[in-house]
SEDRENGU-309533 format. One record per residue (C-alpha): residue in one letter; x, y, z. Coordinates in pm, whole numbers, padded with zeros to 5 digits, always signed. Layout:
BEGIN
AXYZ;...
***
This chain:
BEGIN
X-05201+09182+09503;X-05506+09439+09572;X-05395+09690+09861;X-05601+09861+10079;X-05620+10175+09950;X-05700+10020+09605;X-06018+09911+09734;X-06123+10272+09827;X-06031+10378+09441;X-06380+10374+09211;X-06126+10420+08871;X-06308+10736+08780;X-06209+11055+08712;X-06443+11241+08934;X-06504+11066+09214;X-06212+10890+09306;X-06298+10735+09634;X-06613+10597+09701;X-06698+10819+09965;X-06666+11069+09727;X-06938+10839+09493;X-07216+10863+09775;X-07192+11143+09848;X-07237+11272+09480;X-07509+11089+09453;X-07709+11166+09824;X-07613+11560+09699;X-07793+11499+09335;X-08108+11267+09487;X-08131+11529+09723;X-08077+11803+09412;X-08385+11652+09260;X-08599+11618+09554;X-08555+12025+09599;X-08610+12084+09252;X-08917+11853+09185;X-09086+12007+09566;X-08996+12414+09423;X-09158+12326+09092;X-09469+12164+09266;X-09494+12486+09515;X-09397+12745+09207;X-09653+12577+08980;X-09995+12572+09176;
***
């Protein structure tokens, strides 16, 4: 039987909860986003 707190495990190393999971990825998307407007502003 599946418990609770199973459900909030992803089985990876880094990040173990799913919470963890978005926000890794909303930090990187928004990672990118900086990078990609610096390079436009650095480059013209």
């Amino acid at each position: 039987m599946i418990s609770a707190d199973d459900d909030k495990l992803t089985g990876l190393p880094f990040p173990k909860t799913w919470n963890g999971a978005y926000v890794f990825v909303l930090i990187n998307f928004a990672g990118w986003i900086i990078l990609l407007v610096a390079l436009r502003l650095f480059t013209q």
